[in-house]
ROSEZA-351817 format. One record per atom (N, C-alpha, C): residue in three letters; residue number from 1; atom name; x, y, z. Coordinates in Angstrom, 2 decimals. Layout:
N
(ALA; NUM; CA; (X; Y; Z));
...
***
This chain:
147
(UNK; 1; N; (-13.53; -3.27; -7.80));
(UNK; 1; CA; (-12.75; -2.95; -8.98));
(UNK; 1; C; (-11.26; -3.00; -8.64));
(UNK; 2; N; (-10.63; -2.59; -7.48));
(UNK; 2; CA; (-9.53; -2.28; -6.98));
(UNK; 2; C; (-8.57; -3.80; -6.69));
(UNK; 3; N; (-10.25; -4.68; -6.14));
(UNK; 3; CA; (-9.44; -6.10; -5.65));
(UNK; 3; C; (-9.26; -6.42; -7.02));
(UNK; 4; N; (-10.13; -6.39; -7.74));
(UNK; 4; CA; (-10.55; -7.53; -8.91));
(UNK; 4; C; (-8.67; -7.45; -9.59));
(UNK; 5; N; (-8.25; -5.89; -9.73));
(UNK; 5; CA; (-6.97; -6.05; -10.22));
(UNK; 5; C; (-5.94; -5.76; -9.91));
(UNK; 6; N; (-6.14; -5.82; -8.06));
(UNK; 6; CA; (-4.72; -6.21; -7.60));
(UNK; 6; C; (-4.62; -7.48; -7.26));
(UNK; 7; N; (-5.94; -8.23; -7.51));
(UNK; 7; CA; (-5.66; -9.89; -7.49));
(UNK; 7; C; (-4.97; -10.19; -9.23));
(UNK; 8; N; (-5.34; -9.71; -10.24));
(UNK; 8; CA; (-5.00; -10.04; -11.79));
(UNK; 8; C; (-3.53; -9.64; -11.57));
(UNK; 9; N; (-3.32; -8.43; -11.10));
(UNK; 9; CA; (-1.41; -7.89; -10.67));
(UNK; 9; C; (-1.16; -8.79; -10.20));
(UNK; 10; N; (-1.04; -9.76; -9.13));
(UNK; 10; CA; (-0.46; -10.08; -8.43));
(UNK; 10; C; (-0.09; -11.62; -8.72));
(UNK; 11; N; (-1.57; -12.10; -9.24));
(UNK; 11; CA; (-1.55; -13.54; -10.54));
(UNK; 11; C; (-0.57; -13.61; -11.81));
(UNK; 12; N; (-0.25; -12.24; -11.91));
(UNK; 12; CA; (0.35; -12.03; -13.60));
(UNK; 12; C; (2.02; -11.75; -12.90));
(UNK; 13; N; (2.09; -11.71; -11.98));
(UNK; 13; CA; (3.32; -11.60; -11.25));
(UNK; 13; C; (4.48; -13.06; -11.23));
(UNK; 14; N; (5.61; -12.49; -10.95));
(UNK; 14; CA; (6.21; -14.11; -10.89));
(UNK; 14; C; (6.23; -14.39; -9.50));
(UNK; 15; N; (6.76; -15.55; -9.28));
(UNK; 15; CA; (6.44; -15.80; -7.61));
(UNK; 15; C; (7.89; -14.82; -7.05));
(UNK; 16; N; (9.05; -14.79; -7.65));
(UNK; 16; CA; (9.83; -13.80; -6.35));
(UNK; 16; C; (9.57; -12.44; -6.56));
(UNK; 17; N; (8.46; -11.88; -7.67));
(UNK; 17; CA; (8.39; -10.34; -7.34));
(UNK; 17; C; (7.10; -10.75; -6.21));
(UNK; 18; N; (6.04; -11.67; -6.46));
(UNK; 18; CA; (5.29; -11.61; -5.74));
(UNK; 18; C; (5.52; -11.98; -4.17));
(UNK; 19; N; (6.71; -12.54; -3.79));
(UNK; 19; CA; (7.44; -12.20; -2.53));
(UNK; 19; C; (7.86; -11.27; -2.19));
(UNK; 20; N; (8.22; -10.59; -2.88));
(UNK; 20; CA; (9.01; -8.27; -2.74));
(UNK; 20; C; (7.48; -8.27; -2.70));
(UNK; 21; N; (6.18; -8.17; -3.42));
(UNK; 21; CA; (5.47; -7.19; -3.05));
(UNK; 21; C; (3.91; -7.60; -1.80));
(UNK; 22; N; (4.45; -8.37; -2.10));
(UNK; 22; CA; (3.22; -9.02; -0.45));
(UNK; 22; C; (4.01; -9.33; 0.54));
(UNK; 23; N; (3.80; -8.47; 1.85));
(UNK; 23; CA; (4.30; -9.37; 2.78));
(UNK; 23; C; (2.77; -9.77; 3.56));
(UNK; 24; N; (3.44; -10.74; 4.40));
(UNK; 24; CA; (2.96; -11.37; 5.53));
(UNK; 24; C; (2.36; -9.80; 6.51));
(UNK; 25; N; (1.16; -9.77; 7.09));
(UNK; 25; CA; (0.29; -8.66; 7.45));
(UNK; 25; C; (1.40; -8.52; 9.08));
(UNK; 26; N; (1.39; -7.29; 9.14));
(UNK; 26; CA; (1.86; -7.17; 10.75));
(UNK; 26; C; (0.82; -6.93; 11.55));
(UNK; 27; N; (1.02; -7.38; 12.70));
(UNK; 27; CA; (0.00; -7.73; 14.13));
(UNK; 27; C; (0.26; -6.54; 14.89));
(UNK; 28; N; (-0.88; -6.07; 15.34));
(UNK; 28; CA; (-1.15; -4.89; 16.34));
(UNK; 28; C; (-2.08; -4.96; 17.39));
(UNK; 29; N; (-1.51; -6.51; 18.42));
(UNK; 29; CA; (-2.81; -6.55; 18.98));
(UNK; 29; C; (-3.90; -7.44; 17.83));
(UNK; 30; N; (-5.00; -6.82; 17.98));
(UNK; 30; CA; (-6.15; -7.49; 17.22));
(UNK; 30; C; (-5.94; -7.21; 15.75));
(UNK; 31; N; (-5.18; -5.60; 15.36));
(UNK; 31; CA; (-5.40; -5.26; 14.06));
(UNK; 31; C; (-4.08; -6.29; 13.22));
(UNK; 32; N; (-4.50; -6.52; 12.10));
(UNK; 32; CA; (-3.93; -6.87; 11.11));
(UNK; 32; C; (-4.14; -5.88; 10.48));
(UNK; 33; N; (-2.78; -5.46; 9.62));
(UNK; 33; CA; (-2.00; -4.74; 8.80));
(UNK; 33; C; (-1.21; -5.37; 7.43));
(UNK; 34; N; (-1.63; -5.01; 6.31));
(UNK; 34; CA; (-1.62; -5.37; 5.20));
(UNK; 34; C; (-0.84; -4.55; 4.20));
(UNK; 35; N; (0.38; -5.12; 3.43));
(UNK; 35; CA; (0.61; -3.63; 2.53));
(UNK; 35; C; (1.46; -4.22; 1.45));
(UNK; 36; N; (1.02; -3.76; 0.35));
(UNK; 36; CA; (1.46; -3.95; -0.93));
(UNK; 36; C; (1.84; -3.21; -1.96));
(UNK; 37; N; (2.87; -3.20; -2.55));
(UNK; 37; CA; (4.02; -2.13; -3.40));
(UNK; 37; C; (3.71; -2.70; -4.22));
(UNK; 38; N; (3.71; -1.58; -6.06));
(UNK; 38; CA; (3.80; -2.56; -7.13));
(UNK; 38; C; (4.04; -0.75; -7.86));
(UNK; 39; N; (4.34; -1.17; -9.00));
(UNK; 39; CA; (4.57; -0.11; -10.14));
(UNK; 39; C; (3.12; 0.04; -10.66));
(UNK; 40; N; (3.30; 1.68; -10.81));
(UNK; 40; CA; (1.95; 2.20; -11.11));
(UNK; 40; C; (1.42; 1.84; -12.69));
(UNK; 41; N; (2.60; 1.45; -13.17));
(UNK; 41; CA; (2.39; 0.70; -15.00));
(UNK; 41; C; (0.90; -0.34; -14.73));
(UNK; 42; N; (1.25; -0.88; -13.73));
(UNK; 42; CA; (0.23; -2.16; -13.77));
(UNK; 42; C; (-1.01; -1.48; -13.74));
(UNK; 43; N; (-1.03; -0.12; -13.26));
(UNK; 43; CA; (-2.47; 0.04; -13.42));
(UNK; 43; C; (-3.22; 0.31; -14.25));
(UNK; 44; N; (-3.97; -0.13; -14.77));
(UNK; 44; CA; (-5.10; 0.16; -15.78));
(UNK; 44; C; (-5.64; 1.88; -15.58));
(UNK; 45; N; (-5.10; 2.46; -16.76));
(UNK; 45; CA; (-5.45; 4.35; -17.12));
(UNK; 45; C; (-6.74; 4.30; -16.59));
(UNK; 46; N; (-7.83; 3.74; -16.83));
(UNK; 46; CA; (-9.24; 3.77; -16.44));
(UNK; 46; C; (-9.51; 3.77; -14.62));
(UNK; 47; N; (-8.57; 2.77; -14.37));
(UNK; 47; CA; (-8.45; 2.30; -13.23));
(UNK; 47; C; (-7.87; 3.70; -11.74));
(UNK; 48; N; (-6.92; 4.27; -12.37));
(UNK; 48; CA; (-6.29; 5.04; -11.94));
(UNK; 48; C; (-6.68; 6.21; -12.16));
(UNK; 49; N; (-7.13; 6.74; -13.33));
(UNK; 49; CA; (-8.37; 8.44; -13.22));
(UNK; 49; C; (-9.64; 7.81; -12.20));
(UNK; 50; N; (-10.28; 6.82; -12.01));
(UNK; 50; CA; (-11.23; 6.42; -11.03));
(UNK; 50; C; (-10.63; 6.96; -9.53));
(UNK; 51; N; (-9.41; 6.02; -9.49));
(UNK; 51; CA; (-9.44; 6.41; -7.91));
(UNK; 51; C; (-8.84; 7.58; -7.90));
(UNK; 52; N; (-7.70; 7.99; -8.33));
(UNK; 52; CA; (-7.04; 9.53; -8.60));
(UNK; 52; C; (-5.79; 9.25; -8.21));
(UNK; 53; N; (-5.43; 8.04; -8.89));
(UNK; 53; CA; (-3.70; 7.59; -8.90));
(UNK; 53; C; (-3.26; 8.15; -9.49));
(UNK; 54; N; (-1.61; 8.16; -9.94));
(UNK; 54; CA; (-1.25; 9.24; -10.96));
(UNK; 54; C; (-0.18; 7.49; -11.74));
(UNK; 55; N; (-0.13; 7.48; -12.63));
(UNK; 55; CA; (0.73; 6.40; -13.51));
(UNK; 55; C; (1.82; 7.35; -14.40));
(UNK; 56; N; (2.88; 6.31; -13.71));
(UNK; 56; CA; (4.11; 6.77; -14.48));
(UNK; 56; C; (5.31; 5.90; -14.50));
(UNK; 57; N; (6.61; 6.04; -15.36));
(UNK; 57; CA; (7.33; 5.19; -15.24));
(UNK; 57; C; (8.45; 4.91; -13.51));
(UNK; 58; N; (8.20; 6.56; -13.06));
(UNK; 58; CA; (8.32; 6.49; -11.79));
(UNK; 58; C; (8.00; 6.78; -10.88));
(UNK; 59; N; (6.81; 5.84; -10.89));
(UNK; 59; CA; (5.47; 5.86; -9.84));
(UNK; 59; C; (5.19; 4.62; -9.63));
(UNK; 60; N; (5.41; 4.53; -8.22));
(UNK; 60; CA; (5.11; 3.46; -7.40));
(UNK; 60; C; (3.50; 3.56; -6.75));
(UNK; 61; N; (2.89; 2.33; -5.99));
(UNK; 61; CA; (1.71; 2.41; -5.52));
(UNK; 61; C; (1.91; 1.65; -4.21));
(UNK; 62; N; (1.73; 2.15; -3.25));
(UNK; 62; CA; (1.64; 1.76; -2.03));
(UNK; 62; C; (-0.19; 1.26; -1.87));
(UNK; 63; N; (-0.05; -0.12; -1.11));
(UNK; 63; CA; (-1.60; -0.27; -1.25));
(UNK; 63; C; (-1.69; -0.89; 0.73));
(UNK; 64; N; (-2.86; -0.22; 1.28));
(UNK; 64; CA; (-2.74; -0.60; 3.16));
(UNK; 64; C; (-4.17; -0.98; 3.02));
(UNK; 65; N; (-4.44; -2.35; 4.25));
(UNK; 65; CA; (-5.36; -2.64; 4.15));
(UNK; 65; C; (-5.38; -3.37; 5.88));
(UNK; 66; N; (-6.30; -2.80; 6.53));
(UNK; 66; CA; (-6.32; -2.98; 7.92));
(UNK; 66; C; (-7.52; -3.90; 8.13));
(UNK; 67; N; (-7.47; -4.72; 8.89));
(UNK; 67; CA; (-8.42; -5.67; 9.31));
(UNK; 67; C; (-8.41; -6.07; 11.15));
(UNK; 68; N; (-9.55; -5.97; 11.70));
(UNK; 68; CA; (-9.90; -6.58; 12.94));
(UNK; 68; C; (-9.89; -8.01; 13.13));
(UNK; 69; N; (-8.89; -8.99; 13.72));
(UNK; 69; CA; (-8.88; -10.39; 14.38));
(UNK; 69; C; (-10.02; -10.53; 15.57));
(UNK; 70; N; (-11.43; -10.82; 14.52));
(UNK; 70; CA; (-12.38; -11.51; 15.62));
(UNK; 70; C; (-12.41; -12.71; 15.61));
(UNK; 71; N; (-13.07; -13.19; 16.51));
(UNK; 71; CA; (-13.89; -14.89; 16.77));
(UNK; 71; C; (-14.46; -15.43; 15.28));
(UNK; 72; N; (-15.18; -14.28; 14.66));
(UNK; 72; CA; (-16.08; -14.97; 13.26));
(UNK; 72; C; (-14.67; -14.71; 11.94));
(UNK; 73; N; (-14.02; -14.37; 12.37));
(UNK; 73; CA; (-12.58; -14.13; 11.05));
(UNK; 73; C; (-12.60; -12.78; 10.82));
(UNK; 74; N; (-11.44; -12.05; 10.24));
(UNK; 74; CA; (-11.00; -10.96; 10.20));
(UNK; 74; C; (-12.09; -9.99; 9.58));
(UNK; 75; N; (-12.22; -8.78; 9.81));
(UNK; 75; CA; (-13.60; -7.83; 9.35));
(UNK; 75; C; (-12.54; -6.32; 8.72));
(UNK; 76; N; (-13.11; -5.92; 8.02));
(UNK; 76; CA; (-12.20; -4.63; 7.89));
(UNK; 76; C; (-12.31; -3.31; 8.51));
(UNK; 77; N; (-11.38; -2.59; 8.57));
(UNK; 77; CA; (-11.43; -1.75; 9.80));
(UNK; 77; C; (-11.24; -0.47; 8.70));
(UNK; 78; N; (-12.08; 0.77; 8.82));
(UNK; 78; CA; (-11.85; 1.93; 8.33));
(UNK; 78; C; (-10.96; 2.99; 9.33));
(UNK; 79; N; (-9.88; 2.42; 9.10));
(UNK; 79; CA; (-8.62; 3.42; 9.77));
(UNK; 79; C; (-8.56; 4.35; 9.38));
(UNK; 80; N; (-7.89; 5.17; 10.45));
(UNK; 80; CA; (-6.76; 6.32; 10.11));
(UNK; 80; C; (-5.23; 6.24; 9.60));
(UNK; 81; N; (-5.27; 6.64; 8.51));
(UNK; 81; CA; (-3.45; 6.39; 7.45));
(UNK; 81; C; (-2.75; 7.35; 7.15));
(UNK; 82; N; (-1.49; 7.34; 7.55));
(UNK; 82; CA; (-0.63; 8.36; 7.13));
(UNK; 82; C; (0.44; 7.60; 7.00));
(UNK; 83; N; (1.17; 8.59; 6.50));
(UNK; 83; CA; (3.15; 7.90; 6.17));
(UNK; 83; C; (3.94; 8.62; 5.28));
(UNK; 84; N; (5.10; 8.13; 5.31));
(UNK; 84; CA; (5.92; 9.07; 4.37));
(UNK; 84; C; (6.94; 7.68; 4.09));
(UNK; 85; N; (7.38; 8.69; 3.25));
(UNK; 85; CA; (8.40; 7.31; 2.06));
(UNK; 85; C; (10.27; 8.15; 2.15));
(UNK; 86; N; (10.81; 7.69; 2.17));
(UNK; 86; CA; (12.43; 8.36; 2.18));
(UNK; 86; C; (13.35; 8.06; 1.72));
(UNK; 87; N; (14.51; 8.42; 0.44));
(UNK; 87; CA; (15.23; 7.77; -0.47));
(UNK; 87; C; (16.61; 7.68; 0.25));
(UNK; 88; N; (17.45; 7.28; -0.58));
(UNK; 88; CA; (19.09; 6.94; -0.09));
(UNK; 88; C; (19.34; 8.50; 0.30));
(UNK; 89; N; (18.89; 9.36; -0.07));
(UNK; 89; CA; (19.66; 10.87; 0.27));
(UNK; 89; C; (18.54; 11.31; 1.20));
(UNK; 90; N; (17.96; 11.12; 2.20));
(UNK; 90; CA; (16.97; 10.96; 3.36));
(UNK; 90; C; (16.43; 12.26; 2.95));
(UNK; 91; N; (15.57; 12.34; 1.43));
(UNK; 91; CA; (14.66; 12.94; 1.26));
(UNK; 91; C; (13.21; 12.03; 1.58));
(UNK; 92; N; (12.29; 13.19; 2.00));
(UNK; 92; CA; (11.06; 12.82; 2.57));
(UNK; 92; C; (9.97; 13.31; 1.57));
(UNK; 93; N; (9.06; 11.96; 1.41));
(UNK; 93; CA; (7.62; 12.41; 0.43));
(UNK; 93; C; (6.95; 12.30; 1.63));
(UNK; 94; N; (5.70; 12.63; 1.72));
(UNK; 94; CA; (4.60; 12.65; 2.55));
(UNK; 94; C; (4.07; 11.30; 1.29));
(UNK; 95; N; (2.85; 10.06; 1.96));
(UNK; 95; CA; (2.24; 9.66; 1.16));
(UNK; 95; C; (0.74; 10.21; 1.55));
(UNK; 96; N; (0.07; 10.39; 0.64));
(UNK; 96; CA; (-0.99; 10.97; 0.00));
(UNK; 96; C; (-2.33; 9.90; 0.22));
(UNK; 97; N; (-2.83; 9.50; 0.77));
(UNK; 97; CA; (-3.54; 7.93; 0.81));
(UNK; 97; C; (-4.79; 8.59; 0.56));
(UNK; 98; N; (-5.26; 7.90; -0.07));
(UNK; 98; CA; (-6.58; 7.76; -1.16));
(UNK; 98; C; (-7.33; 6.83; -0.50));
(UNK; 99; N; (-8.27; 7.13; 0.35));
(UNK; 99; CA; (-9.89; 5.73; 0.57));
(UNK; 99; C; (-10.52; 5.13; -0.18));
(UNK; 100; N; (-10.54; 4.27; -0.69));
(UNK; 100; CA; (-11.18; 3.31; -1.62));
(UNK; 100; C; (-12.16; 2.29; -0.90));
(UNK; 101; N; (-13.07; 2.38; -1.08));
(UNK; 101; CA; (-14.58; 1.31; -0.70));
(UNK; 101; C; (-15.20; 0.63; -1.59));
(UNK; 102; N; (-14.85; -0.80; -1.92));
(UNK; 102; CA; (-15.17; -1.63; -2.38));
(UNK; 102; C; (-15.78; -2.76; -1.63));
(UNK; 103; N; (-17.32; -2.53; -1.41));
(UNK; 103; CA; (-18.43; -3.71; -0.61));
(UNK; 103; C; (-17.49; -3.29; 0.47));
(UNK; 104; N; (-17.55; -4.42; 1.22));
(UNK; 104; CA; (-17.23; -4.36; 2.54));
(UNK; 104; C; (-15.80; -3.86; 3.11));
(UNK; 105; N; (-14.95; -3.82; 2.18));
(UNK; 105; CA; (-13.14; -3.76; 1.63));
(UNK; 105; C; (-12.85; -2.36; 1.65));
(UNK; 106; N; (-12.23; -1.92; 3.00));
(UNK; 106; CA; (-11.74; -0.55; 2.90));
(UNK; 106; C; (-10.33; -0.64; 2.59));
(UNK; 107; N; (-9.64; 0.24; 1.05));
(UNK; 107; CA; (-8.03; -0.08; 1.00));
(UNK; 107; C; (-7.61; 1.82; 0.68));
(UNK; 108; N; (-6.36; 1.60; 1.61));
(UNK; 108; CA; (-5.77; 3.06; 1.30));
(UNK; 108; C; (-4.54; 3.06; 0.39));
(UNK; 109; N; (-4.45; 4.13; -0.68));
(UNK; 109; CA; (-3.95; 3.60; -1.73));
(UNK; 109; C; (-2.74; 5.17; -1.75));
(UNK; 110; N; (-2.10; 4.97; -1.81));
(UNK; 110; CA; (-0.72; 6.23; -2.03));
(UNK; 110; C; (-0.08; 6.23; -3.19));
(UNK; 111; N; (0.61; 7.31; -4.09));
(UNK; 111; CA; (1.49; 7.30; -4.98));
(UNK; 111; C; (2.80; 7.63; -3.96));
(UNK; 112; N; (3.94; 7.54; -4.85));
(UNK; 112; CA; (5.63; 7.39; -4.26));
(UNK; 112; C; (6.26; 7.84; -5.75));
(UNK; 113; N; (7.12; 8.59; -6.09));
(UNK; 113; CA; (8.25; 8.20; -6.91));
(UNK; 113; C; (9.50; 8.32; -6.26));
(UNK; 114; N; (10.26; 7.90; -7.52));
(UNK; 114; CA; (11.66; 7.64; -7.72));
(UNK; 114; C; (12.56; 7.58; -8.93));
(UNK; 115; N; (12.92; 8.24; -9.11));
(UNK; 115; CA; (14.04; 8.59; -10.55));
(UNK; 115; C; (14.97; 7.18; -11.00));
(UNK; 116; N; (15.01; 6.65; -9.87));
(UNK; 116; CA; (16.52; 5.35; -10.09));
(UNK; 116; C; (15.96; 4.48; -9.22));
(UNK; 117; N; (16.50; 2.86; -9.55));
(UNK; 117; CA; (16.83; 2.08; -8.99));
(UNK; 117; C; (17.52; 2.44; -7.28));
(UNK; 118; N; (16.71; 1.89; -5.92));
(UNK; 118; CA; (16.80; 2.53; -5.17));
(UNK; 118; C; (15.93; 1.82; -3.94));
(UNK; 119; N; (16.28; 1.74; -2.97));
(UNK; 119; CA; (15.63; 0.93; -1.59));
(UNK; 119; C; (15.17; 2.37; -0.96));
(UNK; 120; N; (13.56; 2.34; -0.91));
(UNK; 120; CA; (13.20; 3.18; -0.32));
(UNK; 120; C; (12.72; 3.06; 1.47));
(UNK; 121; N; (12.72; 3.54; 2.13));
(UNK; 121; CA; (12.46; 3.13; 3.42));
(UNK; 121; C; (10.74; 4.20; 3.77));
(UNK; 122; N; (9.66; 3.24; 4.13));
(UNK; 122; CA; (8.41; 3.68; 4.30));
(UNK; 122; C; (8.13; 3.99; 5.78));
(UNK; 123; N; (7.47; 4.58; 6.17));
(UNK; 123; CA; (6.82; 4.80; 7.60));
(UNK; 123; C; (5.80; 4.53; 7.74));
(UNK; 124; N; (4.28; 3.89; 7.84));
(UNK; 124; CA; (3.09; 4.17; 7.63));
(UNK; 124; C; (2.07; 3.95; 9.52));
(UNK; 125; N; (1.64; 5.22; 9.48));
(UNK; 125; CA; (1.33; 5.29; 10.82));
(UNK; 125; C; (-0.34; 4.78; 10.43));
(UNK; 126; N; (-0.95; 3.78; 11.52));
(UNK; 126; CA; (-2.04; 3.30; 10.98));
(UNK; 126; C; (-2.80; 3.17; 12.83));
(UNK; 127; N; (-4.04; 3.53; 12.79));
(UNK; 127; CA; (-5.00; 4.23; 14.32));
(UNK; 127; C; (-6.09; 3.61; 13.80));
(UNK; 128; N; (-6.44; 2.76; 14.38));
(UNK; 128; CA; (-7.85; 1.76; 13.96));
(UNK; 128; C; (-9.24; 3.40; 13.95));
(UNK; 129; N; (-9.15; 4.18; 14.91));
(UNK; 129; CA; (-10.30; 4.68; 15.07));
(UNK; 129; C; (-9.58; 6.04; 15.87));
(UNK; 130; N; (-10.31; 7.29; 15.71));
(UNK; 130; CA; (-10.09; 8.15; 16.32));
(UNK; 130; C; (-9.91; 8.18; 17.73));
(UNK; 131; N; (-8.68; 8.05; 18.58));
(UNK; 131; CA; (-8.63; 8.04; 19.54));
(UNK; 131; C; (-7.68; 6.61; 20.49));
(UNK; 132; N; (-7.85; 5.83; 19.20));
(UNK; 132; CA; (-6.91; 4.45; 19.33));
(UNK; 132; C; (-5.37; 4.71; 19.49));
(UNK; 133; N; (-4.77; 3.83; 19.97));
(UNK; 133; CA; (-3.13; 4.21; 19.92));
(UNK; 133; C; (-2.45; 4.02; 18.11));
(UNK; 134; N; (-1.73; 4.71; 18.16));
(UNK; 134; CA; (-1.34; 4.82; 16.86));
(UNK; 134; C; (0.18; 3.69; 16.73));
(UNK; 135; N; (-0.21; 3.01; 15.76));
(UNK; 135; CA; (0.42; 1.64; 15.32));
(UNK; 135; C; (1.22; 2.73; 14.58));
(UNK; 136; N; (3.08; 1.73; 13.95));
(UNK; 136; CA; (3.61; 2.28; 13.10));
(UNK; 136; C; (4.09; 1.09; 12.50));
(UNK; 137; N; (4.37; 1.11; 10.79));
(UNK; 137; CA; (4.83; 0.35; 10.51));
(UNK; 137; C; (6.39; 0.69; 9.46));
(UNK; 138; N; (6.96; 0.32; 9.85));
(UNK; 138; CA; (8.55; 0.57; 8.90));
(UNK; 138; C; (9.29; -0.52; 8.27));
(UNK; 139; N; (9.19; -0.50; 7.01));
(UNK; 139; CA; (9.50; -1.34; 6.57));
(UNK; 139; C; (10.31; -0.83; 5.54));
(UNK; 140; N; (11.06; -1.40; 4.25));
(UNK; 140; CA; (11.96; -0.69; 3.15));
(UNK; 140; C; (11.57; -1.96; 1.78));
(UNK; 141; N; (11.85; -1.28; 1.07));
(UNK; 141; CA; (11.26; -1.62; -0.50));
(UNK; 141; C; (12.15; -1.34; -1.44));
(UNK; 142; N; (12.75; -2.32; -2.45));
(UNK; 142; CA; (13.75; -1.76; -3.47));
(UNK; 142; C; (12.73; -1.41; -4.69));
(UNK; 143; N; (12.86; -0.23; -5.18));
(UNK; 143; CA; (12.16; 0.39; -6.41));
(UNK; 143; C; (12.46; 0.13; -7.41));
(UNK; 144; N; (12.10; -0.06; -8.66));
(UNK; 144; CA; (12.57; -0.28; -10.10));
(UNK; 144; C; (11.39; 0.40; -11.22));
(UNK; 145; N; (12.08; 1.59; -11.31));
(UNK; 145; CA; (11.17; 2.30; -12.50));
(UNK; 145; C; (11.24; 1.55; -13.70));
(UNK; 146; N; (10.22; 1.43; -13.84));
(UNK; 146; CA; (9.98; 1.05; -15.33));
(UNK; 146; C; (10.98; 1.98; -16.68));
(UNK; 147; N; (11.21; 0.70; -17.50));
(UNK; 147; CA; (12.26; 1.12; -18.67));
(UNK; 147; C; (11.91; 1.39; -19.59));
***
């Protein structure tokens, strides 16, 4: 349910938002690391009381999706996720990540806001398995609440 319409988001997208909100997966060793920003508008109300998103005009969706680089092609990995999100005035959210299991497709899903137009800077600490070294990823995102 989750792919079906962050593939329709991402189709209904133009190609330079769909450059802001996909990047290229970061490498950890074997793990691939996956992560995708979009406004919580796109989500379908049905969609979002399911998983226990919250939709708003300033509500963002952080979406992580970890995968193992084997020999037979990438497999998905049920990680450990945490992170926090931080605005121009180096206030700190904790993100909240939500497990979602769809068939074989494990995706961790976070809310974020933001009041204004605004480059937020993310942290997301990602541990293939209890006991693994803990990967970090930092990256920054310009926000645009919906009008």
């Amino acid at each position: 349910m989750l792919r079906t319409l962050l593939c329709a988001i991402l189709l209904a997208t133009s190609p330079l938002t769909l450059a802001q909100a996909v990047a290229e997966p970061q490498r950890f060793g074997d793990l691939l690391v996956y992560r995708t920003l979009f406004n919580s508008s796109f989500l379908l109300p049905e969609v979002a009381a399911n998983t226990g998103l919250e939709r708003g005009p300033n509500i963002g969706v952080l979406n992580i999706l970890v995968k193992r680089d084997t020999p037979d092609g990438p497999v998905p990995v049920d990680a450990l996720i945490g992170g926090s999100v931080k605005n121009i005035f180096e206030q700190v959210q904790p993100l909240n990540f939500i497990r979602i299991e769809e068939g074989e497709a494990v995706y961790f899903v976070a809310n974020y806001t933001s009041t204004q137009r605004e480059v937020l800077r993310f942290v997301v600490t990602v541990q293939a398995e209890e006991g693994a070294p803990v990967h970090t990823l930092n990256f920054q995102q310009e926000f645009h609440p919906d009008e």
